[in-house]
C-alpha positions in Angstrom: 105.7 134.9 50.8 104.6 138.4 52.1 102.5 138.9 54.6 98.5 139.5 53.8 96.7 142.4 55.0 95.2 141.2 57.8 98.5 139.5 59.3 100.3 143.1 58.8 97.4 144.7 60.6 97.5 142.1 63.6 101.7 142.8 64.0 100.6 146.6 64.6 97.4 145.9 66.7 98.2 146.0 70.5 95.9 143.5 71.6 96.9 141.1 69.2 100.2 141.9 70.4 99.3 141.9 74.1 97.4 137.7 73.5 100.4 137.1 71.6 102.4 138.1 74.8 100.3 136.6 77.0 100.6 133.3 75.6 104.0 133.2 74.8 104.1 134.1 79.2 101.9 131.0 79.3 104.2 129.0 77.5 107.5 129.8 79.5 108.8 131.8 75.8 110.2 134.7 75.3 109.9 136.8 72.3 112.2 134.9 70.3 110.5 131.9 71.1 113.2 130.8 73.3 112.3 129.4 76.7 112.3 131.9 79.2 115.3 131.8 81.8 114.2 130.3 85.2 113.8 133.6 87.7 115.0 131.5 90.8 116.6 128.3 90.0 117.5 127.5 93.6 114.3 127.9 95.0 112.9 125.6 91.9 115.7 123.0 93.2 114.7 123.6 96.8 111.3 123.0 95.9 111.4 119.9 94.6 114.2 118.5 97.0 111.8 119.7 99.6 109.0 117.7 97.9 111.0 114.1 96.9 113.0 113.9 100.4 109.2 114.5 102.6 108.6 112.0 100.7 111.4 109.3 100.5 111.3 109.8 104.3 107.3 108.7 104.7 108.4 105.2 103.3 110.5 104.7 106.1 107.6 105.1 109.0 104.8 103.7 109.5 101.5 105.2 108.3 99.2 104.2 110.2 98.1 102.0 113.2 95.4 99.5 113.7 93.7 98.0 116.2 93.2 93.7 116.1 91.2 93.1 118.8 92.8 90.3 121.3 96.1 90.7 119.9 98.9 93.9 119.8 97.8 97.1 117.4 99.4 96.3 113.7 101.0 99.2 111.7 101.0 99.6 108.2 104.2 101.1 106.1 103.8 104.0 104.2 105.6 102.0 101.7 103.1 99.2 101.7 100.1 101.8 101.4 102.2 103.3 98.3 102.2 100.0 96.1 98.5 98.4 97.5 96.6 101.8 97.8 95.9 102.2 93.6 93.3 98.8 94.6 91.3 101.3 96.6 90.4 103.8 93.8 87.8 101.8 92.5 85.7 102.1 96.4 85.2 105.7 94.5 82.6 104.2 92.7 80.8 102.7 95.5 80.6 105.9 97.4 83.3 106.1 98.9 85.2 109.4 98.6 88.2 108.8 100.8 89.5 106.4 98.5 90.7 109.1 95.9 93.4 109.9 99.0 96.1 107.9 97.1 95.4 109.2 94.1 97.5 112.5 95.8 100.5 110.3 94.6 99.6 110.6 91.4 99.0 114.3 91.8 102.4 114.7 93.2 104.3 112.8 90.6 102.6 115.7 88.1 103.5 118.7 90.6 107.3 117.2 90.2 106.9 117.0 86.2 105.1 120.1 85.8 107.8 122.2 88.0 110.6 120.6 86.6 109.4 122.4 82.7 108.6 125.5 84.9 104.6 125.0 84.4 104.1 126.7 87.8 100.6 127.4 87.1 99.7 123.9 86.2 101.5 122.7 89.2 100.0 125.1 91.4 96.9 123.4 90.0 97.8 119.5 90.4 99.0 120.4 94.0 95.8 121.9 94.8 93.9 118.7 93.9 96.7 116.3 95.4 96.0 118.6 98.9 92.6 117.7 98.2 93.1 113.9 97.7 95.5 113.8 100.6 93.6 115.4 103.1 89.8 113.0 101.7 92.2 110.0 102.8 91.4 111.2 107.0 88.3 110.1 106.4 89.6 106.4 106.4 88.9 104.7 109.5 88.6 101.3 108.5 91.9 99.3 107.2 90.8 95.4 105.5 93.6 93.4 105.1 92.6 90.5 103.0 89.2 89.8 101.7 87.9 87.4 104.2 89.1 89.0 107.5 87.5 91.7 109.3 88.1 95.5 108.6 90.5 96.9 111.6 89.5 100.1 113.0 92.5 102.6 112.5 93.8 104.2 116.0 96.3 106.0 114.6 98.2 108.2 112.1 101.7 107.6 112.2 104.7 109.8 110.9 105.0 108.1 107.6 101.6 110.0 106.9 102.3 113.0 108.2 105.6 113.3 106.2 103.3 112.4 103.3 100.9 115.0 104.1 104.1 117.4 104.4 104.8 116.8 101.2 101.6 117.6 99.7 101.8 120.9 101.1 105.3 121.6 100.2 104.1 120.8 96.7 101.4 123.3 97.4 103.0 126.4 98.9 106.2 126.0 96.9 104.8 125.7 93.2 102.3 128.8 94.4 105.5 130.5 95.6 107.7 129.8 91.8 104.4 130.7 90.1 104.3 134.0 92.1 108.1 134.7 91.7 107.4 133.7 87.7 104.7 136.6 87.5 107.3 138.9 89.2 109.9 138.2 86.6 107.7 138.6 83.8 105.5 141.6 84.8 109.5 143.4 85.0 110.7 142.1 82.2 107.5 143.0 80.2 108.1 146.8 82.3 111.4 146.7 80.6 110.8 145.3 77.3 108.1 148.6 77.3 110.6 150.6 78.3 112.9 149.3 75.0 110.1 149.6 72.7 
C-alpha cells in the first residue's frame, strides 16, 4: 500500500524525524529497530554483581540489635527482616512512614530487572525511590516481636543493614552511571549517524 500524503511528509519532516529518534533512544532501538548494542557490558555486569553480592552478604549479619530489658540485647537477621518485613507495610496506613523501608527490596528487585533490559533510566528511577524507602526504615526505633509482648527499643544497626543500605546505593550510583554512559553512546552515535546522512 503506498504511503499517504501525510505519512510522506512526516519521513521528510525533521522533528518528526528527531520524536521518532528520540523514542526509538528511549526504547534501547536503533534505526532498524534492532536493540541497541550495550555501550559497556562490563560495567552493566559489575553493576549488578555489585548490587546482588551487597546484598547476599546482608543476610548473613545481623541487622539490627535490641534491647530486652533484664535479659542480654537480641539481634535480628537481616534474613529474618527480609521474609517478616512485607507484614509491616500495612503500619503505612496508620501513619507510619518508616514502614515503606522494606519496600526498598522491592525497589531493588526492579533496579536488577530494569538494568538487566538496559532501562537505565527507569532504574535510575526505582533506585531513587528504593534509596528513599531504605533510608525512611532509620526512623524505626521500636522492634515488636509477637503481638502480645512489648515493643523492644532498637540499640543498634548492625552490618547486615548497612550492607543492605550499600546496596541500595550501588543500585543508585551505578544505574545513574550506565544511564550516563548510555547518553554518551547515543549522543555519538546520533553525531555519526549525522555525519552519514
Amino acid at each position: 500500500m503506498p504511503y499517504s500524503g501525510s505519512v510522506m511528509a512526516d519521513l521528510s519532516d525533521p522533528a518528526a524525524e528527531k520524536k521518532r529518534q528520540a523514542l526509538l533512544k528511549e526504547f534501547g532501538l536503533n534505526a532498524d529497530l534492532q536493540e541497541a548494542p550495550d555501550p559497556a557490558p562490563a560495567v552493566r555486569a559489575l553493576v549488578l554483581v555489585g548490587i546482588v553480592a551487597l546484598f547476599v552478604a546482608a543476610m548473613f549479619f545481623p541487622a539490627v540489635t535490641f534491647a530486652r530489658p533484664g535479659q542480654p540485647n537480641g539481634v535480628l537477621p537481616t534474613w529474618g527482616l527480609l521474609l517478616t518485613g512485607w507484614a509491616l507495610v500495612p503500619a503505612v496506613f496508620l501513619g507510619e512512614l518508616w514502614a515503606v523501608g522494606w519496600l526498598a527490596n522491592v525497589m531493588l528487585l526492579g533496579v536488577v530487572i530494569e538494568l538487566s533490559v538496559q532501562q537505565e533510566k527507569w532504574a535510575t528511577m526505582t533506585a531513587g525511590f528504593g534509596v528513599v524507602f531504605a533510608a525512611l526504615s532509620m526512623l524505626v526505633d521500636t522492634v515488636q516481636l509477637d503481638n502480645k509482648g512489648p515493643a523492644f527499643q532498637i540499640v543498634a544497626f548492625e552490618p547486615g543493614y548497612f550492607l543492605w543500605q550499600a546496596s541500595m546505593l550501588v543500585a543508585l550510583v551505578g544505574s545513574a552511571a550506565m544511564w550516563w554512559i548510555d547518553a554518551t553512546a547515543n549522543e555519538a552515535s546520533g553525531v555519526q549517524e549525522a555525519a552519514a546522512w
